[in-house]
C-alpha positions as a Markdown table, in Angstrom:
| # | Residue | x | y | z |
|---|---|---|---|---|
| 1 | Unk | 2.9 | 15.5 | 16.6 |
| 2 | Unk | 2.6 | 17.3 | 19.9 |
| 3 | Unk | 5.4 | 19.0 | 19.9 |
| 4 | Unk | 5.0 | 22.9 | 19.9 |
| 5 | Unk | 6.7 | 23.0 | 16.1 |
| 6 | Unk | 3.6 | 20.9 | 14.6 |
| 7 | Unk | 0.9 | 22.8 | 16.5 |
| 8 | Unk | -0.3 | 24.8 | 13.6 |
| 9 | Unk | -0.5 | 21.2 | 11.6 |
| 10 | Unk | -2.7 | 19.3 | 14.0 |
| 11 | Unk | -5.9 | 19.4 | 15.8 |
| 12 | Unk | -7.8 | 16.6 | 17.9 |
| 13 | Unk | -7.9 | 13.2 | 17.4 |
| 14 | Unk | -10.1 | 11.9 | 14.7 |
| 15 | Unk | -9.7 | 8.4 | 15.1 |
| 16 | Unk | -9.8 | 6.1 | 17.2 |
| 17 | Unk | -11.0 | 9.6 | 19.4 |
| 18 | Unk | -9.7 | 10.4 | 22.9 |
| 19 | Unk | -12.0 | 8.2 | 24.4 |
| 20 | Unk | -9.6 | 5.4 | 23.5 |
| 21 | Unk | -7.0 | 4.8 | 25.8 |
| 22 | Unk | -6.7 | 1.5 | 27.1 |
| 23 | Unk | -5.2 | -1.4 | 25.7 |
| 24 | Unk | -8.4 | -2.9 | 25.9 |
| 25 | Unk | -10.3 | -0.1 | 24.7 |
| 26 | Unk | -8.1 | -0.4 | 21.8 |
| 27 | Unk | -8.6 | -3.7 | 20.4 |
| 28 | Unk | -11.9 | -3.4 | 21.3 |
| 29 | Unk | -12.1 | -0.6 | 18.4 |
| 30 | Unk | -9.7 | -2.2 | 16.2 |
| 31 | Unk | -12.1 | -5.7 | 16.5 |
| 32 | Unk | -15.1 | -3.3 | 15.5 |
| 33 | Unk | -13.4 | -1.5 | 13.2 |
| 34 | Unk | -10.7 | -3.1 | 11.1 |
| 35 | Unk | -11.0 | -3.7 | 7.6 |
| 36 | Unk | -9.2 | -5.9 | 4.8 |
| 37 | Unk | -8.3 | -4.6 | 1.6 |
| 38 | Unk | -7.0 | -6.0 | -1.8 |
| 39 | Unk | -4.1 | -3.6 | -3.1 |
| 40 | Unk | -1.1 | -6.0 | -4.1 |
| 41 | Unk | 1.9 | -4.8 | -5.9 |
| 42 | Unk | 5.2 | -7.1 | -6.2 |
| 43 | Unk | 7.9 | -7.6 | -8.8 |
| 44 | Unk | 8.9 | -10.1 | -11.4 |
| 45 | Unk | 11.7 | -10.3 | -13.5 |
| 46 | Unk | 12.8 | -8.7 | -16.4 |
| 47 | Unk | 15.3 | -10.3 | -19.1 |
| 48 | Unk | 15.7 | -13.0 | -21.7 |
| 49 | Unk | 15.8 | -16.1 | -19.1 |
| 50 | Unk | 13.2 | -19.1 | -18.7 |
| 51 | Unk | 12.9 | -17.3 | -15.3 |
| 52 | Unk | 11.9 | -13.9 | -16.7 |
| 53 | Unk | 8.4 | -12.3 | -17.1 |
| 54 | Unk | 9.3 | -9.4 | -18.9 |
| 55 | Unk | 11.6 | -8.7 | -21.7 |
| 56 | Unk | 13.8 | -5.3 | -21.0 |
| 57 | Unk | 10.4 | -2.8 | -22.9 |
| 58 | Unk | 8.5 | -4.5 | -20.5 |
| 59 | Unk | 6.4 | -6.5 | -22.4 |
| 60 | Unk | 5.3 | -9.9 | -21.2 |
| 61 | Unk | 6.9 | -13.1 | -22.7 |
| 62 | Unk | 4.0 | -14.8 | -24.1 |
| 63 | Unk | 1.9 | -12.5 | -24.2 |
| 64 | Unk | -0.9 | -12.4 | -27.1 |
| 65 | Unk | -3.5 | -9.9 | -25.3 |
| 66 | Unk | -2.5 | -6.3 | -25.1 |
| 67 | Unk | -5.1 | -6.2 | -22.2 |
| 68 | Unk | -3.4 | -8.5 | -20.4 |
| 69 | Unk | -0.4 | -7.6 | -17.5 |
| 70 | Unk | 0.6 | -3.9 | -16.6 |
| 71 | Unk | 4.0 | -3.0 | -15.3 |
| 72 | Unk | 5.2 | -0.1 | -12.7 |
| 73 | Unk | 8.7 | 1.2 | -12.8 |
| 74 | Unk | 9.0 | 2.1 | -9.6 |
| 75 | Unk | 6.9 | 0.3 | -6.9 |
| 76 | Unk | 8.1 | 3.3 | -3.9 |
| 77 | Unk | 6.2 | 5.7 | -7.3 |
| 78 | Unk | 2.8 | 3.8 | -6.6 |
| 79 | Unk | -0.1 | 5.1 | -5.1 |
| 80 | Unk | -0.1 | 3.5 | -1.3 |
| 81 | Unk | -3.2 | 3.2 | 0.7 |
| 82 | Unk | -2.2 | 3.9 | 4.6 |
């Protein structure tokens, strides 16, 4: 990012700020700072096997409660929290 090219696109350090340099100073932010969040996404399969969660419309095997299970088709398409 500090190459002339991307000059118009930056500006100064927001986080962890300039005052952070160190290796030390660094974990000392990320010990203060760091946060856990829940987000999971994964896969299952889809087909007509015992092994199979989905059928090929994507509806659960099983299944009695519309409320129940929701399906992506594309996990790279979901929203990701950096």
């Amino acid at each position: 990012m500090r190459q002339p090219a991307m000059a118009a696109y930056t500006g100064k350090e927001i986080s962890p700020g300039e005052g952070v340099q160190t290796d030390a100073e660094l974990d000392e932010f990320v010990r203060q700072n760091a946060e856990t969040s829940y987000h999971p996404c994964g896969s299952n399969a889809m087909g007509y096997d015992d092994m199979a969660v989905v059928d090929a419309q994507g509806r659960v095997h099983g299944n009695t409660s519309s409320a129940c299970g929701g399906r992506v088709h594309h996990a790279a398409d979901c929203h990701w929290q950096l």
